[in-house]
C-alpha positions in Angstrom: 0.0 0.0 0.0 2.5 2.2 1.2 4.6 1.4 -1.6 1.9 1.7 -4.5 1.6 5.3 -2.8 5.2 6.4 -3.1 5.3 4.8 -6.4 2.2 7.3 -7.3 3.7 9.9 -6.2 7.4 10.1 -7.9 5.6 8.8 -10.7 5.9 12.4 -12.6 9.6 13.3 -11.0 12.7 12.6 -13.0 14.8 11.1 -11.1 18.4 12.3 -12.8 16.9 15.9 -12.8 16.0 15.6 -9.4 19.2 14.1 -7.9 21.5 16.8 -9.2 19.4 19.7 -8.4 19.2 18.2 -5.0 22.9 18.2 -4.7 23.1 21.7 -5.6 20.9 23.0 -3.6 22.6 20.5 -0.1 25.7 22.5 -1.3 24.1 25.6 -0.9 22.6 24.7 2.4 26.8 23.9 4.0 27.5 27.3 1.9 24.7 29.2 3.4 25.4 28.3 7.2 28.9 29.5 6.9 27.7 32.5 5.0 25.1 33.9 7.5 28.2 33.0 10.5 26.6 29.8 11.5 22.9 31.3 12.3 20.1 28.6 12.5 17.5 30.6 12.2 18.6 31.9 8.5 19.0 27.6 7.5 15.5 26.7 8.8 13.9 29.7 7.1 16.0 28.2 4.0 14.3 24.7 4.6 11.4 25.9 4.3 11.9 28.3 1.2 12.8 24.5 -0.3 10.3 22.8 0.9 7.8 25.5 -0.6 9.5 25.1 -4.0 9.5 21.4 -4.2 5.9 21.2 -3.6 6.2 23.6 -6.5 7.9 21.1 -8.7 5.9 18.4 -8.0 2.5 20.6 -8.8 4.2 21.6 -11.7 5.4 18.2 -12.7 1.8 16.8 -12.3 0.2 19.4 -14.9 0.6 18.0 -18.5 2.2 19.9 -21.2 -1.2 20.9 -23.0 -2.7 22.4 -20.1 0.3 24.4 -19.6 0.1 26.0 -23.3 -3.4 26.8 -22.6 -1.9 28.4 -19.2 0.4 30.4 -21.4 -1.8 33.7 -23.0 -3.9 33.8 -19.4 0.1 33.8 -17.5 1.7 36.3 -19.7 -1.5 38.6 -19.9 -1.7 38.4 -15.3 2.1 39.1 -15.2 2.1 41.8 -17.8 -1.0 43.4 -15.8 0.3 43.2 -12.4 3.9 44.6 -13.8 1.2 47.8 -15.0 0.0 48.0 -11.4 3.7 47.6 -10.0 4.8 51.0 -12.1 1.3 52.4 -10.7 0.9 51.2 -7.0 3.9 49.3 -6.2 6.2 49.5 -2.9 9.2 51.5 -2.9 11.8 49.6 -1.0 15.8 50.9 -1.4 14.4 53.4 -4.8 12.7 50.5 -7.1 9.3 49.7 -7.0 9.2 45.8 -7.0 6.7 44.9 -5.1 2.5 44.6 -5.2 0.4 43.8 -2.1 -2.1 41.2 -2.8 -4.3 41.0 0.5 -2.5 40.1 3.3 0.9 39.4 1.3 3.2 41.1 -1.4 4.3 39.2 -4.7 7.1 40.7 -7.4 5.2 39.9 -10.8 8.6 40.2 -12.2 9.6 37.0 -10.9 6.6 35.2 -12.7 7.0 36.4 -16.0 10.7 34.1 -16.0 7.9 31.7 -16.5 5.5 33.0 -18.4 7.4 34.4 -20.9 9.2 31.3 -22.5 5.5 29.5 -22.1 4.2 32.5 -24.1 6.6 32.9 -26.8 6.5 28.8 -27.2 2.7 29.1 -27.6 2.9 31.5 -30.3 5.3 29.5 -32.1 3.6 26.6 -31.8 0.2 28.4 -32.9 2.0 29.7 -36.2 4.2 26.0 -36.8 3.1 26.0 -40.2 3.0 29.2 -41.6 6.5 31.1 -39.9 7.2 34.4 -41.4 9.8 37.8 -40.4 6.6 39.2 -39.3 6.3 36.7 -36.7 9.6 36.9 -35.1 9.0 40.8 -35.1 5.6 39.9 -33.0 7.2 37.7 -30.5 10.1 40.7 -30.2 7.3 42.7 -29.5 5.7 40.2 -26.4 9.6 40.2 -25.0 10.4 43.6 -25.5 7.1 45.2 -23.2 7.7 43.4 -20.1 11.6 43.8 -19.8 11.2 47.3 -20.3 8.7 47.7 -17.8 11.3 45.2 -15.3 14.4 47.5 -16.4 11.8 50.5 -15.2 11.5 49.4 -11.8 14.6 49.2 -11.8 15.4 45.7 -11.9 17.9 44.7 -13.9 19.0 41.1 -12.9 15.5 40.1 -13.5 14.6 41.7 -16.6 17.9 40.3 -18.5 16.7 37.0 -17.4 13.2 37.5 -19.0 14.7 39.0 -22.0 17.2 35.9 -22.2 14.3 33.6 -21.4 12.3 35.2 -24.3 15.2 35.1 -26.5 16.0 31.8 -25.7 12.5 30.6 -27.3 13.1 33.0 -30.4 16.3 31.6 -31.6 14.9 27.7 -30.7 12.3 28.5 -33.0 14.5 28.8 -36.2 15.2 32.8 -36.1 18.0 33.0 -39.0 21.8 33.6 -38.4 21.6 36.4 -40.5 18.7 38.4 -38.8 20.4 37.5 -35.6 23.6 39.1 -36.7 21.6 42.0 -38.3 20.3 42.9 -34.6 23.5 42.5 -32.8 24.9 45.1 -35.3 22.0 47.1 -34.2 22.1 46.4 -30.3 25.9 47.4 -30.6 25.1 50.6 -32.4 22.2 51.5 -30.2 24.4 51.6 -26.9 25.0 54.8 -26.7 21.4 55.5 -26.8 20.7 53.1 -23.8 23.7 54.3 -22.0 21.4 57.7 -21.0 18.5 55.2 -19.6 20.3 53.7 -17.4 20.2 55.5 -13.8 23.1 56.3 -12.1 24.3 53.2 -9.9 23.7 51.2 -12.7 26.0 53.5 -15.3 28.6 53.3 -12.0 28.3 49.6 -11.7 29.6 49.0 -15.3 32.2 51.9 -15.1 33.5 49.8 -11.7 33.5 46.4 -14.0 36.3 48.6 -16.3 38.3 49.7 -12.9 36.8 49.0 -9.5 39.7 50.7 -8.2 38.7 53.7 -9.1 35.8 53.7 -6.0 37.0 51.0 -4.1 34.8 51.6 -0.9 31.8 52.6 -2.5 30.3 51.1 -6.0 33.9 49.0 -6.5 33.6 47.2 -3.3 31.5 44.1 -4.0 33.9 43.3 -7.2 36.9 44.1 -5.2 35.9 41.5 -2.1 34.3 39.3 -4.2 37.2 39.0 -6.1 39.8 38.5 -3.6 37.4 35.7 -2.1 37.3 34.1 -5.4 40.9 34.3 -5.7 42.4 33.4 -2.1 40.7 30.1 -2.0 43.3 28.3 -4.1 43.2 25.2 -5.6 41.4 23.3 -2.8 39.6 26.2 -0.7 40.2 27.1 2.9 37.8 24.4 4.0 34.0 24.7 5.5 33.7 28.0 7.8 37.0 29.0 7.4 37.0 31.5 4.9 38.3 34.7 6.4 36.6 36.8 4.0 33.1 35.6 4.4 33.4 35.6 8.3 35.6 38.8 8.9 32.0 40.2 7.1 34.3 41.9 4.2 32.2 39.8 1.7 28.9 42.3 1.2 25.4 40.3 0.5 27.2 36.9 1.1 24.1 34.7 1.5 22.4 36.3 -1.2 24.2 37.4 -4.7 27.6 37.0 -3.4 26.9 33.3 -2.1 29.5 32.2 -5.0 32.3 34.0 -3.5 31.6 32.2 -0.2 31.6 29.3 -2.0 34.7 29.6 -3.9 36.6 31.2 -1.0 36.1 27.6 1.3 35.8 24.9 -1.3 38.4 26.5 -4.0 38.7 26.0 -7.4 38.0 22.2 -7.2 35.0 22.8 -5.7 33.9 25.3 -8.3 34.8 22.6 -10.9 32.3 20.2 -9.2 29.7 22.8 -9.2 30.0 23.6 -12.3 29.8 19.9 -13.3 26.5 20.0 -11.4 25.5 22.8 -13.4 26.2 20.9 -17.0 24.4 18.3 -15.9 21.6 19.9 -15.0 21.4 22.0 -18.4 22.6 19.1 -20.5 19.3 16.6 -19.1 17.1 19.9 -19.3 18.2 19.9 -23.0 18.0 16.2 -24.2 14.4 16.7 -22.8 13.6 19.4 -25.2 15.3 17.2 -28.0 13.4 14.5 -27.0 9.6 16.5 -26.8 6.4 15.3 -29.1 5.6 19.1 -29.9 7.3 22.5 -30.9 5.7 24.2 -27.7 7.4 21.4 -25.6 10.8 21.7 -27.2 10.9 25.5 -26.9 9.8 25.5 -23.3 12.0 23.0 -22.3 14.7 24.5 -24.0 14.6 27.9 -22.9 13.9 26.8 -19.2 17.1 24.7 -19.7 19.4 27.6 -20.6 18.0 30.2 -18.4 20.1 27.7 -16.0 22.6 28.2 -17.7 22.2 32.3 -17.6 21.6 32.4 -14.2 24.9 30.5 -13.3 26.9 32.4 -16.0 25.6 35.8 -15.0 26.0 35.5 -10.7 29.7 33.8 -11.4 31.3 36.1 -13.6 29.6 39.2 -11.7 31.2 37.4 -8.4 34.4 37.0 -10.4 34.4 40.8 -11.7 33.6 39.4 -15.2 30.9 41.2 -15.6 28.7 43.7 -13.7 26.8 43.8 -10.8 23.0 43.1 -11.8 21.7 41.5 -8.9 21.2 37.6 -10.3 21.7 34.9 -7.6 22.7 31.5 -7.5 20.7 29.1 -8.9 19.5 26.6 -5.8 22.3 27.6 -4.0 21.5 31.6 -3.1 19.3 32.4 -0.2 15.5 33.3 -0.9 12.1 32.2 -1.5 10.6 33.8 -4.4 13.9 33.0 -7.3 13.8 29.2 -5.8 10.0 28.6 -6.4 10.9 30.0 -9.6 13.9 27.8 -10.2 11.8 24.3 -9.6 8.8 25.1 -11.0 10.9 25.4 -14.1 12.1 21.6 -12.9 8.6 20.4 -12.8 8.0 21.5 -16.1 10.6 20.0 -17.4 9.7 16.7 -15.7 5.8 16.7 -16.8 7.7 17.7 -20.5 9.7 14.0 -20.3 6.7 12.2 -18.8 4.6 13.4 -21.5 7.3 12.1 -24.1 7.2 8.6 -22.4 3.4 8.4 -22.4 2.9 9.0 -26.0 5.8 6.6 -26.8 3.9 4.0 -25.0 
């Protein structure tokens, strides 16, 4: 009986998918209570963030891949409405407005359209299969393009290059040509000087720092500088768990949250990051051979794009960490501390498993 149960309910969970995100995220747990000094009370709230985003998974898992394209328009329409009422009625916390009270809680819409957008973008493709023309790649620019600009307007950077990767992501699965894609990178490069003068100040600071961090090293350069002494001093083998000197002399700014990967790299050292990073491939790689693997376009574009928005998150938060790139605010996927980007992380898991359970149900 209790077996027959248990066999129910993994029935929808892929097990490889499972086992390595679940490895990431018991590293993140060891990195997190060094990070927060050894503080309970930060782990159990942490436990509970993952508890909340496997029952995530496993909701998410359970839905098949049909009723999540008819979920798609309805997703994308609620996000793009509530990030409307964010610009109008949102709280201001730190000079963005992220944030919309819903009754007795407060939601940022921003996160949900890392979902919805893929899912929308794939059902559009999926809906015009036969008949793909310019005109439709110009009308999936134009679903991308409206709610990154109002997430860049909040400010929120971090997030609204994920959901502009995410979107983009789904564009170029969908067959967009080398030679239109080269035509707007010609035109993103030439149009920089143009978005330089909407950015706001910290941000035009943070990408002057990336160029020379020395030039404000207690002010805007600081993260990059202490993250990348962090990265650095931990050698080839780390200093070992809860002895990194820069993570517990509290030099190392936001260390639980964005910065977690400095932490990391600072106690486990570069073999440590190799193993992480090997995590990280394997995760993408079994996101990917799902898509490959999916009965319908809309399957293969969702689970493609969900798959390398993995791959973004990682590549964004470590060469930010590393002074690679600049500051954006992008954590650690499964291993950075917070609720709302890990519900977001695994329901993107349990769409990907309900994607490979569909594949072996119409095989069969």
């Amino acid at each position: 009986m209790i077996a027959r149960l248990w066999q129910r309910f993994t029935a929808n969970i892929d097990s490889l998918l499972f086992a390595v995100a679940a490895l990431i995220v018991t590293l993140g747990l060891f990195t997190l209570y060094s990070a927060v000094n050894e503080s309970p009370a930060r782990l159990v709230t942490q436990l509970a963030n993952i508890l909340i985003a496997l029952a995530a998974m496993w909701l998410a898992a359970q839905v098949p891949p049909q009723a999540l394209m008819r979920l798609a328009v309805p997703a994308y329409l609620v996000g793009l409405a509530a990030l409307v009422l964010v610009a109008l009625y949102g709280d201001v916390a730190n000079g963005a407005r992220r944030w919309l009270h819903i009754g007795v809680t407060r939601f940022q819409p921003s996160e949900m359209m890392k979902i919805a957008m893929p899912l929308m973008l794939a059902w559009y493709f999926h809906k015009h299969e036969a008949t793909l023309r310019v005109r439709d790649y110009v009308v999936a620019v134009a679903l991308l393009v409206l709610p990154t600009a109002l997430i860049a307007r909040q400010p929120d950077l971090g997030t609204a290059l994920l959901v502009l990767a995410a979107g983009f992501y789904v564009i170029f699965l969908a067959g967009l040509s080398w030679r239109i894609l080269a035509g707007l990178l010609v035109a993103a490069l030439a149009s920089l000087p143009v978005l330089w003068s909407f950015l706001h100040d910290y941000q035009q600071r943070r990408i002057l720092t990336l160029i020379d961090p020395s030039q404000d090293p207690l002010g805007a350069g600081y993260h990059t500088i202490q993250s990348t002494i962090a990265v650095g001093s931990g050698g080839s083998f780390g200093k070992g768990w809860l002895n990194g000197t820069q993570t517990h002399l509290d030099f190392i700014p936001e260390r639980h949250t964005d910065f977690i990967f400095a932490v990391f790299s600072e106690e486990f050292g570069l073999v440590g990051n190799a193993i992480l990073l090997v995590l990280y491939a394997a995760l993408i790689a079994r996101g990917l051979m799902i898509a490959a693997n999916a009965p319908t376009l809309f399957a293969r574009l969702t689970a493609g794009a969900i798959s390398l928005i993995f791959f973004t998150y990682a590549f964004v938060n470590m060469g930010m960490v590393s002074g690679m790139l600049p500051v954006v605010g992008v954590p650690l996927p499964f291993v950075s501390y917070g609720g709302t980007a890990l519900v977001t992380l695994f329901l993107g898991i349990g769409i990907l498993m309900s994607i490979a359970q569909h594949r072996q149900l119409v095989q069969t």
